[in-house]
Biopython code that builds the backbone (N, CA, C, O; Angstrom):
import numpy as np
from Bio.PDB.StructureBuilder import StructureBuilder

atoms = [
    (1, "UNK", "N", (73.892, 31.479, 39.821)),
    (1, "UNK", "CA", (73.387, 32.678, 39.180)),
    (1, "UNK", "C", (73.662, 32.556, 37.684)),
    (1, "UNK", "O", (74.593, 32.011, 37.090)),
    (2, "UNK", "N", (72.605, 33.206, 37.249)),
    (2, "UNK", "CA", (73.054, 32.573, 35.195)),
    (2, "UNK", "C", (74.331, 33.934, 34.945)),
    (2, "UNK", "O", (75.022, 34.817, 35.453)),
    (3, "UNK", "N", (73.868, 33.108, 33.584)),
    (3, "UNK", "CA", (75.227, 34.518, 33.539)),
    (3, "UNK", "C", (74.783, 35.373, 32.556)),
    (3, "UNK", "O", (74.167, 34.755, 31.687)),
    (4, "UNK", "N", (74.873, 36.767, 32.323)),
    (4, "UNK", "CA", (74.092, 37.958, 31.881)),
    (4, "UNK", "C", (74.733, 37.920, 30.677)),
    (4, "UNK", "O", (75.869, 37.647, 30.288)),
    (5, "UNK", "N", (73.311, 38.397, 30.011)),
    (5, "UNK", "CA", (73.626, 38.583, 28.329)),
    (5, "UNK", "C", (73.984, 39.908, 28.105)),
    (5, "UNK", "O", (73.833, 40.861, 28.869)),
    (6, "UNK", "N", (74.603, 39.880, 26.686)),
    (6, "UNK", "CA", (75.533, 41.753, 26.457)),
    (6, "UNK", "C", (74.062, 42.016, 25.783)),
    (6, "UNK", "O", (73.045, 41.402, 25.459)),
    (7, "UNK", "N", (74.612, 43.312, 25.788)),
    (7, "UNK", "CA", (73.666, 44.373, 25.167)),
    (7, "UNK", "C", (73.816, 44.735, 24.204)),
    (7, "UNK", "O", (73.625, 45.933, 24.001)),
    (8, "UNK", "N", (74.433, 43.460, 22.630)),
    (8, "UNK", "CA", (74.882, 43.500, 21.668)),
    (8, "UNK", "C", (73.980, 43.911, 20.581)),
    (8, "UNK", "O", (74.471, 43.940, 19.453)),
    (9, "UNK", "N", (72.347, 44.338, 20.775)),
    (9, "UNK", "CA", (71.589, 44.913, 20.370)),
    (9, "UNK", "C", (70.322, 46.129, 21.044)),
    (9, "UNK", "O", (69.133, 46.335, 20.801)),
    (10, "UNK", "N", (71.125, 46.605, 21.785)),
    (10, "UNK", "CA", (70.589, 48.058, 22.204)),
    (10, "UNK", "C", (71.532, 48.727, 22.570)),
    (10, "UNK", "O", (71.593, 49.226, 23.693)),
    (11, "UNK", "N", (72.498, 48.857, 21.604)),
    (11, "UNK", "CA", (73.287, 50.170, 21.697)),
    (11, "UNK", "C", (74.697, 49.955, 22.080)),
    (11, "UNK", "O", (75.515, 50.537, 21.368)),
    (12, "UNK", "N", (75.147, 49.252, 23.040)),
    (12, "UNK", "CA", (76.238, 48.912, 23.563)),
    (12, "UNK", "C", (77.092, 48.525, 22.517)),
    (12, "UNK", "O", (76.754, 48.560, 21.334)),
    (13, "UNK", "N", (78.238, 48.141, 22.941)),
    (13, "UNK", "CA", (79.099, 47.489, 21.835)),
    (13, "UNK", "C", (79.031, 46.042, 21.889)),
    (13, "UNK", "O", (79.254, 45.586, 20.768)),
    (14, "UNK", "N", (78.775, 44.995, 22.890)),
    (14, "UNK", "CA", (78.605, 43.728, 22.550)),
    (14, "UNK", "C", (79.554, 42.891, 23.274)),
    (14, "UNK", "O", (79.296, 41.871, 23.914)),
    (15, "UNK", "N", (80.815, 43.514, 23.072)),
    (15, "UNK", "CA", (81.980, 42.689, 23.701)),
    (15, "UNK", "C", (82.501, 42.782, 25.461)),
    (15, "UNK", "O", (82.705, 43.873, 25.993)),
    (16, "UNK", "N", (82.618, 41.829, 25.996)),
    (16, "UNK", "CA", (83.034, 42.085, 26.764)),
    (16, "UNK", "C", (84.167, 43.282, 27.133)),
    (16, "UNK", "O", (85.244, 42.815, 26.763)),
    (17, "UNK", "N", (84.393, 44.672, 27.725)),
    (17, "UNK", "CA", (85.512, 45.491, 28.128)),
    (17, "UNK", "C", (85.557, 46.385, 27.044)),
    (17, "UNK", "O", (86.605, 47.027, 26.988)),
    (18, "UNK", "N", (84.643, 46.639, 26.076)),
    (18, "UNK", "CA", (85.141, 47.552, 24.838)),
    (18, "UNK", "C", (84.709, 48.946, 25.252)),
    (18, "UNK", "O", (85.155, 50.038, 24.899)),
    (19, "UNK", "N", (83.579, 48.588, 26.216)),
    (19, "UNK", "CA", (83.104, 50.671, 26.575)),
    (19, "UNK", "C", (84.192, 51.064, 27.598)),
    (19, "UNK", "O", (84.310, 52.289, 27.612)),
    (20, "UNK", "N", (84.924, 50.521, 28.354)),
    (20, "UNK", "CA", (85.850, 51.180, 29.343)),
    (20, "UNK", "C", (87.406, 50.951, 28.497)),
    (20, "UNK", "O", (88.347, 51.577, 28.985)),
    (21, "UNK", "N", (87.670, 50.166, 27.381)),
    (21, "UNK", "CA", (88.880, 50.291, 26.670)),
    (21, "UNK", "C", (88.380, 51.688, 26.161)),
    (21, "UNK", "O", (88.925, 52.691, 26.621)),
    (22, "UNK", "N", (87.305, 51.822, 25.173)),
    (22, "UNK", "CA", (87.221, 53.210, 24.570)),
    (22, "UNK", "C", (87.018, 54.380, 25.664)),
    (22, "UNK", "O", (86.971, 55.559, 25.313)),
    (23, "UNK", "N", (86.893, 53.955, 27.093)),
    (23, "UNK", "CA", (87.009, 55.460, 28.071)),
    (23, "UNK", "C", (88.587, 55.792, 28.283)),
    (23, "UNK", "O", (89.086, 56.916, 28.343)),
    (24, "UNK", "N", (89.289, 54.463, 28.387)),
    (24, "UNK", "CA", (90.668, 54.370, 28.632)),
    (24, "UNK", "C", (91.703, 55.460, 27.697)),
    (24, "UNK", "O", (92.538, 56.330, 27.944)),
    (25, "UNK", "N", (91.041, 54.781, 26.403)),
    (25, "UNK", "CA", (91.968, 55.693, 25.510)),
    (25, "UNK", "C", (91.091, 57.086, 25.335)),
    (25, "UNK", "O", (91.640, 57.516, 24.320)),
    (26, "UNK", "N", (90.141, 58.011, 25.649)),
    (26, "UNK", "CA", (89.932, 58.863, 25.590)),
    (26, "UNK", "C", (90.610, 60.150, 26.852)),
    (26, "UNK", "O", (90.748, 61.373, 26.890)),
    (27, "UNK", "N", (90.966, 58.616, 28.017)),
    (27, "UNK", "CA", (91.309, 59.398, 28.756)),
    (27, "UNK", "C", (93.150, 59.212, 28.332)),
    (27, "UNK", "O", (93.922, 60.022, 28.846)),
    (28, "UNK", "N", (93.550, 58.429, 27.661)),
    (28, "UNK", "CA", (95.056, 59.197, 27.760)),
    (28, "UNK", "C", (95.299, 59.799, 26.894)),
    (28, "UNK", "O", (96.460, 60.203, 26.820)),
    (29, "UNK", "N", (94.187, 60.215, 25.644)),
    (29, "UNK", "CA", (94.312, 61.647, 25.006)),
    (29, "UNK", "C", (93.969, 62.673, 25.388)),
    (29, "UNK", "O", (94.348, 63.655, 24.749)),
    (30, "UNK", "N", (93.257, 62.837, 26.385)),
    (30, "UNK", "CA", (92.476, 64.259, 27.248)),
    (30, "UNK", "C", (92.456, 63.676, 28.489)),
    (30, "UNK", "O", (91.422, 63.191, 28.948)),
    (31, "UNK", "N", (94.169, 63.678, 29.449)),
    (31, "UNK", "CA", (93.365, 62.951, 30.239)),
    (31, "UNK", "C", (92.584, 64.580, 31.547)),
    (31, "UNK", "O", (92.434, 64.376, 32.751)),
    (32, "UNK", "N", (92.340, 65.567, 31.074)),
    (32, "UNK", "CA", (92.002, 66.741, 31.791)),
    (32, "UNK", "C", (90.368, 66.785, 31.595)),
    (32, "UNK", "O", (89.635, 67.559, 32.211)),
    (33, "UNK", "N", (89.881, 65.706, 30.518)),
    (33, "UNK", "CA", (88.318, 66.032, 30.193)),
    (33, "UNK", "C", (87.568, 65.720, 30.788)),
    (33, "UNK", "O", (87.870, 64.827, 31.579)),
    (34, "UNK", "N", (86.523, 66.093, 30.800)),
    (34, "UNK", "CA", (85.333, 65.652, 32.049)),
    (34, "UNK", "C", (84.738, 64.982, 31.680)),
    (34, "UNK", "O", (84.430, 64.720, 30.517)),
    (35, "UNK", "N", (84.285, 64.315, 33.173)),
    (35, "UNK", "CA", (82.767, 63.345, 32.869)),
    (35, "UNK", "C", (82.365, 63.287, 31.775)),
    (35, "UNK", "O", (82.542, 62.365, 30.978)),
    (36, "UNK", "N", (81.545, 64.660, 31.554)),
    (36, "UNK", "CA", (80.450, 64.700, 30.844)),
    (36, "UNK", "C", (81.237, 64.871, 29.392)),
    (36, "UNK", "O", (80.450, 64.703, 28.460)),
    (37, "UNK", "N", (82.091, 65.055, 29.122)),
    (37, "UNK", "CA", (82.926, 65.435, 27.577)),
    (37, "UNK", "C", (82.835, 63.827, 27.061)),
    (37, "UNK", "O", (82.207, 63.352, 26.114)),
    (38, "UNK", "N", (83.718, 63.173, 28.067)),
    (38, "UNK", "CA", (83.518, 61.751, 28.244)),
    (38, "UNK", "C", (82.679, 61.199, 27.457)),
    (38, "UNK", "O", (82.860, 60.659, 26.366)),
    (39, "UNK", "N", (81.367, 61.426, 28.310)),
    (39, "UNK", "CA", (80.530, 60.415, 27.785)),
    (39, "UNK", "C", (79.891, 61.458, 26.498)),
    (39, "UNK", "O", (79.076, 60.819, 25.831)),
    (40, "UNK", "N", (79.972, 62.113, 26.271)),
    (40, "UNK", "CA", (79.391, 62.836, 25.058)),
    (40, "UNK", "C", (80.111, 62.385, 23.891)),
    (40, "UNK", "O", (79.512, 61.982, 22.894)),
    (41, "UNK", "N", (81.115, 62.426, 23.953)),
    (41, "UNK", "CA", (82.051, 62.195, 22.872)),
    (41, "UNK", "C", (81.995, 60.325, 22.420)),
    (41, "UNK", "O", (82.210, 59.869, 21.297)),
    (42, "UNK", "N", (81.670, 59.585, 23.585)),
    (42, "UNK", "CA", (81.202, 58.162, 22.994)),
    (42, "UNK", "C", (80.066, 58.128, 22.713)),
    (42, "UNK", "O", (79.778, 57.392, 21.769)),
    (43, "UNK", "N", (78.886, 58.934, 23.432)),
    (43, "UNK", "CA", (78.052, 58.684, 22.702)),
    (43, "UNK", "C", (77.743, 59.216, 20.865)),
    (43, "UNK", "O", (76.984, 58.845, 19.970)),
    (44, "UNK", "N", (78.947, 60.386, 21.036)),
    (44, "UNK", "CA", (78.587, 60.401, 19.241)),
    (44, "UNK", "C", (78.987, 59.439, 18.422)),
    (44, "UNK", "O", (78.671, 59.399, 17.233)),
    (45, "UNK", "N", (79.788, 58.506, 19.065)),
    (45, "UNK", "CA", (80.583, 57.310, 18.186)),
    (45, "UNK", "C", (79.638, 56.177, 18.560)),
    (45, "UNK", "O", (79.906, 55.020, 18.235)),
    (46, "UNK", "N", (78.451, 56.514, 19.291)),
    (46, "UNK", "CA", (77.398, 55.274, 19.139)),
    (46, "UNK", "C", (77.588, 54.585, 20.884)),
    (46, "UNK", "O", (76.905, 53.610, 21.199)),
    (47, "UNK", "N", (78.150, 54.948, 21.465)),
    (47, "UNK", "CA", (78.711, 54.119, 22.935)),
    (47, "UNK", "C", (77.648, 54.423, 24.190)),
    (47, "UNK", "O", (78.241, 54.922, 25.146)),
    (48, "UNK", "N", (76.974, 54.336, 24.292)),
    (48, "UNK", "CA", (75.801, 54.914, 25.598)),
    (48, "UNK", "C", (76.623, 54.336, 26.552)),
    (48, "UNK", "O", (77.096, 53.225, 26.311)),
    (49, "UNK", "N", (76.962, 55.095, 27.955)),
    (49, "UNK", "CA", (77.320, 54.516, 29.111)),
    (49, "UNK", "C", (77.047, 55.268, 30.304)),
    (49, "UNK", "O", (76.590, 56.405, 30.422)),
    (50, "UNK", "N", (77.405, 54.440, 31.156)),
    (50, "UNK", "CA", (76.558, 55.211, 32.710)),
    (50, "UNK", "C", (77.826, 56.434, 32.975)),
    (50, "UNK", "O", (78.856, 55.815, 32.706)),
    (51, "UNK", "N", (78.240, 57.915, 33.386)),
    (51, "UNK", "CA", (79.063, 58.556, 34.201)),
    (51, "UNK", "C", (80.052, 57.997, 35.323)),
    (51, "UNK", "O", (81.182, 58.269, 35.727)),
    (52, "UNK", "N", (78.977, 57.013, 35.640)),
    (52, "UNK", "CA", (79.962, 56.630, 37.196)),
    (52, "UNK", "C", (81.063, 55.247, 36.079)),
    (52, "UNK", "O", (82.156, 54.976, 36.576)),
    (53, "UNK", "N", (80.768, 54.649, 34.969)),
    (53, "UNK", "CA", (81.907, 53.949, 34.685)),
    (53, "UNK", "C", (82.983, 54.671, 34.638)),
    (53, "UNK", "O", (84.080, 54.336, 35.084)),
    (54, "UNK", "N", (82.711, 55.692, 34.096)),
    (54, "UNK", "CA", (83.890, 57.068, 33.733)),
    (54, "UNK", "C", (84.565, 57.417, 35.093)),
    (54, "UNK", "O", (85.795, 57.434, 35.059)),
    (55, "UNK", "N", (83.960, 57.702, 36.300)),
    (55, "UNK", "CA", (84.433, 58.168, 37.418)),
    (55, "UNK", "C", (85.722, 56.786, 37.630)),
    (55, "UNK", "O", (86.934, 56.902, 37.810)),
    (56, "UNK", "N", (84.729, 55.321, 37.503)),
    (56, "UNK", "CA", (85.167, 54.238, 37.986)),
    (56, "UNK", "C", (86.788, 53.836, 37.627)),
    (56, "UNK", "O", (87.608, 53.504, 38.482)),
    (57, "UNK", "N", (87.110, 53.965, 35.883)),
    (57, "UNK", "CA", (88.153, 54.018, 35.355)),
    (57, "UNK", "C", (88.842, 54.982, 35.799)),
    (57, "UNK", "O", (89.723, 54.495, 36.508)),
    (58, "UNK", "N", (88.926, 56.149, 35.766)),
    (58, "UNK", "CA", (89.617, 57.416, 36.200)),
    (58, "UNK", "C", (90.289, 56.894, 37.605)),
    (58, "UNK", "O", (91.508, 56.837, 37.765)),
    (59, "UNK", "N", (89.333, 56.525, 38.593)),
    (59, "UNK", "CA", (89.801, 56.388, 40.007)),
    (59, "UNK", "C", (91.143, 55.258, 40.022)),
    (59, "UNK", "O", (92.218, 55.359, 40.613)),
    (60, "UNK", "N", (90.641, 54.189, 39.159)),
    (60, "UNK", "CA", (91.520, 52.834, 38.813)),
    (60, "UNK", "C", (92.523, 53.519, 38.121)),
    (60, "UNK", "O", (93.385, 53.539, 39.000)),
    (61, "UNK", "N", (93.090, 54.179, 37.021)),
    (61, "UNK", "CA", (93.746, 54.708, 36.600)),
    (61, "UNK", "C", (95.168, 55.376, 37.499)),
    (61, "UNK", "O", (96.359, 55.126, 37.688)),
    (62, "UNK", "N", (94.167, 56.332, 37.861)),
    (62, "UNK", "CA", (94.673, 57.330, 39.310)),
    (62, "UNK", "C", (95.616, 56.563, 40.534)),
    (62, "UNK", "O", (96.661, 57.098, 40.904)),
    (63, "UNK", "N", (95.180, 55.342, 41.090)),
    (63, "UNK", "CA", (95.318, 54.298, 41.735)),
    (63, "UNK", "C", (96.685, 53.582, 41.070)),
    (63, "UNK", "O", (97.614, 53.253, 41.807)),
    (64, "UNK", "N", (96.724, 53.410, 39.901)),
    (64, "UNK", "CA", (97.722, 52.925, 39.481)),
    (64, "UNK", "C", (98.674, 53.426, 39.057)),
    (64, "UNK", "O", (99.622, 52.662, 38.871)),
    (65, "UNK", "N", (98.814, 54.473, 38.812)),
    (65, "UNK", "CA", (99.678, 55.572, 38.846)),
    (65, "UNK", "C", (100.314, 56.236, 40.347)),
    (65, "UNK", "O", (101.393, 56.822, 40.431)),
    (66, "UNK", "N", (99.384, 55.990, 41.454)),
    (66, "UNK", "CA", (100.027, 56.423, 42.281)),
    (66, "UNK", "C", (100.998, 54.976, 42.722)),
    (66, "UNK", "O", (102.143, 55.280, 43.057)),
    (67, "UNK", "N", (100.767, 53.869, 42.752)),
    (67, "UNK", "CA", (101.381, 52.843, 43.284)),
    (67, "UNK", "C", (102.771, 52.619, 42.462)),
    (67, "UNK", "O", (103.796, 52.131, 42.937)),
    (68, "UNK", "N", (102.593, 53.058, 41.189)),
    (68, "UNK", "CA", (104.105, 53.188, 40.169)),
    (68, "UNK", "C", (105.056, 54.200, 40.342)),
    (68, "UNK", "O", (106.197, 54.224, 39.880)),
    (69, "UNK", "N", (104.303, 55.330, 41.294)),
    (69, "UNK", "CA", (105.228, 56.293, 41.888)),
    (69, "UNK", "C", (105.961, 55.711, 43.005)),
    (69, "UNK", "O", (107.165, 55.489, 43.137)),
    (70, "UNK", "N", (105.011, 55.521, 43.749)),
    (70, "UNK", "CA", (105.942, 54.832, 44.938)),
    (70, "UNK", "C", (106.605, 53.567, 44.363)),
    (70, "UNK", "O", (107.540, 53.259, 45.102)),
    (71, "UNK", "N", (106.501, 52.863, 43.505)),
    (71, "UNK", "CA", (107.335, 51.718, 43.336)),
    (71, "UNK", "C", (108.454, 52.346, 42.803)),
    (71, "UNK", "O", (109.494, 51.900, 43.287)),
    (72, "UNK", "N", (108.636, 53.376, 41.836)),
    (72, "UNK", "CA", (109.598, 54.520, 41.873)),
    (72, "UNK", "C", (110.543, 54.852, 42.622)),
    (72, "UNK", "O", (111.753, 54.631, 42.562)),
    (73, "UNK", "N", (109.857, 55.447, 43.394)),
    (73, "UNK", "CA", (109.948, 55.589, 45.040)),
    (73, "UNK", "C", (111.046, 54.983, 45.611)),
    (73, "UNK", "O", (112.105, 55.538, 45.906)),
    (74, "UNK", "N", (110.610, 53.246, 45.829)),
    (74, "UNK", "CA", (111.325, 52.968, 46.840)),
    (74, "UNK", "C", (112.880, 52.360, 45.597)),
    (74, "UNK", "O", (114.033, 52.386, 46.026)),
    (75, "UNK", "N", (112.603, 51.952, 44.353)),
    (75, "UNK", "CA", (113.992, 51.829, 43.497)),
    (75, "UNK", "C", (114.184, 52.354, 43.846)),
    (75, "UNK", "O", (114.565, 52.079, 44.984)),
    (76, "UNK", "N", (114.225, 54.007, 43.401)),
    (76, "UNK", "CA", (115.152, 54.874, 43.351)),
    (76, "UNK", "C", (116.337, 55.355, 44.512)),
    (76, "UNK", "O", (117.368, 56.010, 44.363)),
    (77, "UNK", "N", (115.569, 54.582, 46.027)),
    (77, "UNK", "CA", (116.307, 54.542, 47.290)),
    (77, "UNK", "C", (116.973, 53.336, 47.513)),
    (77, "UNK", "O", (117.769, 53.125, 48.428)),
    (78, "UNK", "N", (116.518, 52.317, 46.388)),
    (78, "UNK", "CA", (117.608, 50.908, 46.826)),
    (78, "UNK", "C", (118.804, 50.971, 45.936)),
    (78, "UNK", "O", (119.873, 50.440, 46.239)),
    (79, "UNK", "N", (118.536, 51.838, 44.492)),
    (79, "UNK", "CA", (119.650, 52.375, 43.779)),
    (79, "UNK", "C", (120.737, 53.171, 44.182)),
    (79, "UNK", "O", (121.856, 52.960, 43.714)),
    (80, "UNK", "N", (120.482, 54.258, 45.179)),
    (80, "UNK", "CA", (120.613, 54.941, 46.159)),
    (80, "UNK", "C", (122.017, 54.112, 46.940)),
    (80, "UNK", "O", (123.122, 54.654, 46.956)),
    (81, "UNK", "N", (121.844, 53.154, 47.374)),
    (81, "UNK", "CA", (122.754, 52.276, 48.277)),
    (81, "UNK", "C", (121.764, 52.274, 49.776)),
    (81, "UNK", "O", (122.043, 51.840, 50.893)),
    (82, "UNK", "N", (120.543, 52.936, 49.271)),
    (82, "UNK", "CA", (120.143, 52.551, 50.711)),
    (82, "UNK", "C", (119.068, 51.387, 50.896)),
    (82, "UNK", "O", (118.278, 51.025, 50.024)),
    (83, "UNK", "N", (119.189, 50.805, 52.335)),
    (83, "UNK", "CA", (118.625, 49.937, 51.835)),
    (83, "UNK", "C", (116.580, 50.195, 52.451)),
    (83, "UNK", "O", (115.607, 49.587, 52.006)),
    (84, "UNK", "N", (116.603, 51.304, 53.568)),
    (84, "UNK", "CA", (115.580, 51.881, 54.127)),
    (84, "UNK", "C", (115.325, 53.228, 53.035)),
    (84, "UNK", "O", (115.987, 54.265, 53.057)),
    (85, "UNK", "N", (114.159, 52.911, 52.059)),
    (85, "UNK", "CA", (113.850, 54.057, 51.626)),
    (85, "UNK", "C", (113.648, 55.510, 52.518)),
    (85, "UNK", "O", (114.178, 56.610, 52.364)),
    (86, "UNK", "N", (112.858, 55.126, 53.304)),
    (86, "UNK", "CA", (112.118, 56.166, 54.548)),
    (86, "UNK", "C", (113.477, 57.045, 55.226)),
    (86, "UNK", "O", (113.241, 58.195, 55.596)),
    (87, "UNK", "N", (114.553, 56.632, 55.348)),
    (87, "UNK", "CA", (115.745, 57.047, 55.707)),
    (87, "UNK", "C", (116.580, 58.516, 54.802)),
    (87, "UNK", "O", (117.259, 59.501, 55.094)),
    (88, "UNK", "N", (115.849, 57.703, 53.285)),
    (88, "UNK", "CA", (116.348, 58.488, 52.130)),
    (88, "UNK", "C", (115.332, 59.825, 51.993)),
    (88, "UNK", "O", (115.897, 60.856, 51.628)),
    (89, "UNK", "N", (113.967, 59.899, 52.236)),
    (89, "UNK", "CA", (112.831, 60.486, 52.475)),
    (89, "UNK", "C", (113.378, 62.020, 53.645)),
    (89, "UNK", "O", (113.368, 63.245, 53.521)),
    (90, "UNK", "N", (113.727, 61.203, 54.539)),
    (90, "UNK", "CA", (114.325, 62.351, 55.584)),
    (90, "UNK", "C", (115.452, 63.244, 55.707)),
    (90, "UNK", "O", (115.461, 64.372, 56.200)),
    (91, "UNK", "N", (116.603, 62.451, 55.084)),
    (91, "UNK", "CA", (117.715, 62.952, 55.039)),
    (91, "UNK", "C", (117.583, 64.213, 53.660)),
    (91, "UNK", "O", (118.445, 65.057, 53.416)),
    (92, "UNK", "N", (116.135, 64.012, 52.833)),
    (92, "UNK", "CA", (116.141, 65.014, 51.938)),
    (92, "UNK", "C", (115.018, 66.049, 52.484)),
    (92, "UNK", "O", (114.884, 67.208, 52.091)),
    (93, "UNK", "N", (114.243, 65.395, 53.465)),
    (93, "UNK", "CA", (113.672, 66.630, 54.248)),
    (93, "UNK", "C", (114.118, 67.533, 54.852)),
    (93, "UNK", "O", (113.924, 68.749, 54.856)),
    (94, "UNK", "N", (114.816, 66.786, 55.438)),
    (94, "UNK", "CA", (116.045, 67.538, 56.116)),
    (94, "UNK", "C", (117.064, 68.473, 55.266)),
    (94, "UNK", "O", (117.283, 69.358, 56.093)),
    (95, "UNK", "N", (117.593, 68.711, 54.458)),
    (95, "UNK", "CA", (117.925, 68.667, 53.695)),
    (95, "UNK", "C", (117.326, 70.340, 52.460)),
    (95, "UNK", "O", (118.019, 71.166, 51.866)),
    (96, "UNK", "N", (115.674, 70.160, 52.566)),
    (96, "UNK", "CA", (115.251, 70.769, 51.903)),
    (96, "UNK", "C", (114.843, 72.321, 53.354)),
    (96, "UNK", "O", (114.703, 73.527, 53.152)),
    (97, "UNK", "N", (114.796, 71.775, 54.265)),
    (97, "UNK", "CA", (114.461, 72.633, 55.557)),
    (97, "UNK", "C", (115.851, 73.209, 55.442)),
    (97, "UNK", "O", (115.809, 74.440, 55.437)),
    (98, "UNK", "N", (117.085, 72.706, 55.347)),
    (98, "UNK", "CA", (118.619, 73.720, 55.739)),
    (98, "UNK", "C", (118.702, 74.479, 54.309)),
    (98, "UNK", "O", (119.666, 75.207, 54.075)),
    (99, "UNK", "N", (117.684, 74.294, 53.373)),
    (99, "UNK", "CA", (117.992, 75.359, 51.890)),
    (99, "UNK", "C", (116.990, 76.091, 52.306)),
    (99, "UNK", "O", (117.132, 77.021, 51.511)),
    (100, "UNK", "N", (116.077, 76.388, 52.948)),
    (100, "UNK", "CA", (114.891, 77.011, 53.309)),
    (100, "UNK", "C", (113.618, 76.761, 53.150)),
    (100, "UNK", "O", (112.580, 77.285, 53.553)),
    (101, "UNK", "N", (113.980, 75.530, 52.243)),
    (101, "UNK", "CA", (112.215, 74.523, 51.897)),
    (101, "UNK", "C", (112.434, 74.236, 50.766)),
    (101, "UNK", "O", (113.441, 74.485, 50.102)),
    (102, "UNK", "N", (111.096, 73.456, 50.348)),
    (102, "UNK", "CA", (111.434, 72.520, 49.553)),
    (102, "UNK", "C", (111.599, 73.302, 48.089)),
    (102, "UNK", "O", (112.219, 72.942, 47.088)),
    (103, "UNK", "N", (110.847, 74.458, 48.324)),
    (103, "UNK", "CA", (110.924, 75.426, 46.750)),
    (103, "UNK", "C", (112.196, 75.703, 46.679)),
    (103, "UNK", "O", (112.572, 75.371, 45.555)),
    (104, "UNK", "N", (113.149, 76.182, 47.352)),
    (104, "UNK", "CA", (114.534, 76.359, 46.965)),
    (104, "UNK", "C", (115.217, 75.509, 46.661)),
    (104, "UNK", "O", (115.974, 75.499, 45.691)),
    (105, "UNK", "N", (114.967, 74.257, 47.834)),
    (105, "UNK", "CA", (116.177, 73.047, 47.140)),
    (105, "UNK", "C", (115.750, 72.132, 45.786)),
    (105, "UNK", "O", (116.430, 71.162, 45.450)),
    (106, "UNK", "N", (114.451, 72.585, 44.994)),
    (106, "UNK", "CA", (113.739, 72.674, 43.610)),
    (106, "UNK", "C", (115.049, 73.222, 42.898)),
    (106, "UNK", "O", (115.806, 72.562, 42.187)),
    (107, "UNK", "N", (115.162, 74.559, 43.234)),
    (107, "UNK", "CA", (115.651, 75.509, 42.052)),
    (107, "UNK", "C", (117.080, 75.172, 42.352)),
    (107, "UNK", "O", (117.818, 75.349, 41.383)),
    (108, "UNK", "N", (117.724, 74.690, 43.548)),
    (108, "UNK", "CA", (119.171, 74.457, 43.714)),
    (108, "UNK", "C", (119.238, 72.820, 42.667)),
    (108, "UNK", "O", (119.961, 72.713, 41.677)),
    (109, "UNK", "N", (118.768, 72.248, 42.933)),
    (109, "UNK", "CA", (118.546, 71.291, 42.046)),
    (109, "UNK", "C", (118.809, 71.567, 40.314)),
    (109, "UNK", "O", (119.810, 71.488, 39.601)),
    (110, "UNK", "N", (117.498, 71.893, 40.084)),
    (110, "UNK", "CA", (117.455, 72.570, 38.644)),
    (110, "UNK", "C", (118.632, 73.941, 37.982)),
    (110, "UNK", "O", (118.510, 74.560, 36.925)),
    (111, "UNK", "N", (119.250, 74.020, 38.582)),
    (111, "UNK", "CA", (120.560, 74.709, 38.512)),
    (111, "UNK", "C", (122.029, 73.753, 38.332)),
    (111, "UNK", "O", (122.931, 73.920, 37.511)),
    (112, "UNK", "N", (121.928, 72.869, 39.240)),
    (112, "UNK", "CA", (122.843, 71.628, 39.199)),
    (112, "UNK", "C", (123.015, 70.781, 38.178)),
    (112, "UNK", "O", (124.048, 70.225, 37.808)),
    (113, "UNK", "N", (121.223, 70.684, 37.473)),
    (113, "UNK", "CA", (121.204, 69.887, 36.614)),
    (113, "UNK", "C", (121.420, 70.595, 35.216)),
    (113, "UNK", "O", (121.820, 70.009, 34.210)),
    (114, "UNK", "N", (121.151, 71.725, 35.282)),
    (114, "UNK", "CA", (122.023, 72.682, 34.196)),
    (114, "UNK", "C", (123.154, 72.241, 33.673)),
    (114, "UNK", "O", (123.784, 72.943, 32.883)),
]
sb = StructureBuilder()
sb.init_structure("model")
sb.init_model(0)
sb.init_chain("A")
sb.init_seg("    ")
for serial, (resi, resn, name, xyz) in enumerate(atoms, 1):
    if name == "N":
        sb.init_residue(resn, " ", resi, " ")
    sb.init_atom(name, np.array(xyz, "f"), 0.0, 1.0, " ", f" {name:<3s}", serial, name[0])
structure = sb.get_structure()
């Protein structure tokens, strides 16, 4: 299969990755803005792009952020001394059910850390 030419003269930027770097950083200054703000706001800086790239980054974004939580996650249970995160998971479920749920053992928390 050949290999596809940029669109370094109808509008695009030319370079390989520069319209989803410039969605990237629009989204970690607003990352609450929409689609459509999105692409409005590159296109006044000259950037034409499809919506669904915007969805596409966001989702990838989203995705990687959740996997850095859980990698979080399971440190924070091998720091712990334990060596079964899932163990550490329960014993605070448990835990949050004998304070009356999880909203109280929140505020017993945030009192402690006072």
């Amino acid at each position: 299969m050949p290999r596809r030419k940029t669109n370094s003269g109808k509008g695009g930027q030319g370079r390989r990755g520069e319209k989803s770097a410039a969605v990237r950083e629009l989204l970690k200054q607003s990352p609450q803005a929409s689609v459509k703000e999105i692409v409005s706001s590159l296109a006044g800086r000259g950037i034409s792009l499809n919506p669904n790239l915007v969805y596409l980054i966001r989702g990838k974004l989203r995705a990687q952020q959740r996997r850095q939580k859980r990698h979080r996650a399971v440190e924070a249970g091998r720091s712990a001394g334990l060596a079964d995160p899932v163990e550490l998971v329960r014993r605070v479920k448990e835990l949050a059910t004998a304070a009356g749920g999880i909203h109280y053992l929140k505020q017993l928390v945030d009192v402690l850390a006072e």
